[in-house]
N, C-alpha and C positions, 0 to 999 in steps of 0.2 A: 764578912766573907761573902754573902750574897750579892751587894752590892758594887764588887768589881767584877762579878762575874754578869751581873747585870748588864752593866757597861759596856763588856766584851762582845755579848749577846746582839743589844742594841747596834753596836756599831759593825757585827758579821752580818745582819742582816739590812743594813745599808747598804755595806757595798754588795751585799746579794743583790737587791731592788735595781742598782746599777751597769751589773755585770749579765744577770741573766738575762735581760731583754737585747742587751749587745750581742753575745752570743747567738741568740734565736735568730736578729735580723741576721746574720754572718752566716749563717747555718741556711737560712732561706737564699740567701743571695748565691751561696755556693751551692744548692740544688741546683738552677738553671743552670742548662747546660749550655756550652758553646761550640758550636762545630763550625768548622770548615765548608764555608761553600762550595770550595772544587769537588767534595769529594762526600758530603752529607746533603742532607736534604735543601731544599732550595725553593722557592716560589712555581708553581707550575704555568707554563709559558702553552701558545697553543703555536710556537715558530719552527717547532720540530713535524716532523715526517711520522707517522703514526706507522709504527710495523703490527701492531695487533692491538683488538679493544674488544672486550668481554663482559659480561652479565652477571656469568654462569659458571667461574672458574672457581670461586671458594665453595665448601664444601657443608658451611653449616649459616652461611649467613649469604645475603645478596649485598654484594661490592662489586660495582662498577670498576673497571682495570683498564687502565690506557697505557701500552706499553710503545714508546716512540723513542728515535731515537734522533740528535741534530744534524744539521748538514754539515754543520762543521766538522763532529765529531762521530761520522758514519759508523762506529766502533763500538759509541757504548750504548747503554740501553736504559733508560729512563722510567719510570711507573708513578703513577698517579691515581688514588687509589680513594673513590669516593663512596662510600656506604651509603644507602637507602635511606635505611633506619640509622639514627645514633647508636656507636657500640658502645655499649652500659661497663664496660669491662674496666679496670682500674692498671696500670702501667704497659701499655699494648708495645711492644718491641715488633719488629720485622726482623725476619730471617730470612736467608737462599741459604736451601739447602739441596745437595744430589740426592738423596736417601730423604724417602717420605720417614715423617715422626711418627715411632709406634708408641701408640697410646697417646699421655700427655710428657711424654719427655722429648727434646730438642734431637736431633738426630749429632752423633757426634760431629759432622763434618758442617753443621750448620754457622754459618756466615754472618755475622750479626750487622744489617744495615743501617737503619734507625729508630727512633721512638717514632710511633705512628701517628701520625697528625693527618685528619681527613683532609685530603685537595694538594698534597704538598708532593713537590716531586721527588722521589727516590731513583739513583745511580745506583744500578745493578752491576757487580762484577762475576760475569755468567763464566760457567765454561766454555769448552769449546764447541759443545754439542748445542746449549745454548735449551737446554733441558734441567729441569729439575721440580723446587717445589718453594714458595710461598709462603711463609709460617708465621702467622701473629701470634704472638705469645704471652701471657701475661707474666707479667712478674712480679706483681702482687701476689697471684695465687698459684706462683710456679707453675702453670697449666698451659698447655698449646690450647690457644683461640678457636684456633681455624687455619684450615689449610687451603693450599689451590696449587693444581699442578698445570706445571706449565711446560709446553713445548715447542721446541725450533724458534727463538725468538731471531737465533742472526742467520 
């Protein structure tokens, strides 16, 4: 009686040996994410028209902010966002939001743009006012980063 069960044993965990590493890599390849150039982040160009550049806008760390927008597209509003120091933080998201975040929670009406990657360019979809706020977020430790308020970009 041991011995078919032995059998069974041996040959579940062949095809275990098999199957979980296929999975893993499937699992890692379907982490990266893929976006949309028109409309997600993009390589940062220096061919645009610089409407505002900054030091001094985030509120607990120093990040460089270049906010420009193209000739072609007079309309929208681009950001390039280079940190000083490395941010130690673990899944950093960007948000625009109208309502600054109280405390560490997202403000309801916040806009979710990209995962944050230092030098890379972000497309803003502002209001009309062309006012709001900034919001790195983590999502690792469900926690707002850091904020920066921003006004009159258009």
């Amino acid at each position: 009686m041991i011995q078919p069960l032995r059998a069974v044993h041996r040959r579940a965990f062949v095809a275990l040996s098999l199957v979980l590493p296929a999975i893993l890599l499937l699992g890692l390849e379907a982490r990266r994410t893929r976006f949309n150039l028109d409309t997600h982040a993009t390589n940062a160009d220096d061919t645009g028209n610089t409407v505002r550049q900054s030091g001094t806008l985030w509120q607990k760390h120093s990040i460089q902010s270049r906010f420009y927008s193209k000739p072609d597209r007079p309309q929208d509003i681009y950001l390039v966002l280079q940190p000083v120091q490395e941010l130690n933080e673990p899944d950093l998201l960007l948000y625009w939001a109208t309502n600054a975040p109280q405390g560490n929670v997202l403000p309801a009406d916040a806009q979710f743009v990209d995962a944050f990657t230092t030098g890379t360019c972000f497309l803003l979809r502002l209001n009309r006012k062309g006012t709001g706020y900034l919001v790195l977020f983590s999502a690792a430790h469900q926690t707002v980063f850091d904020t920066a308020r921003v006004e009159k970009l258009q």
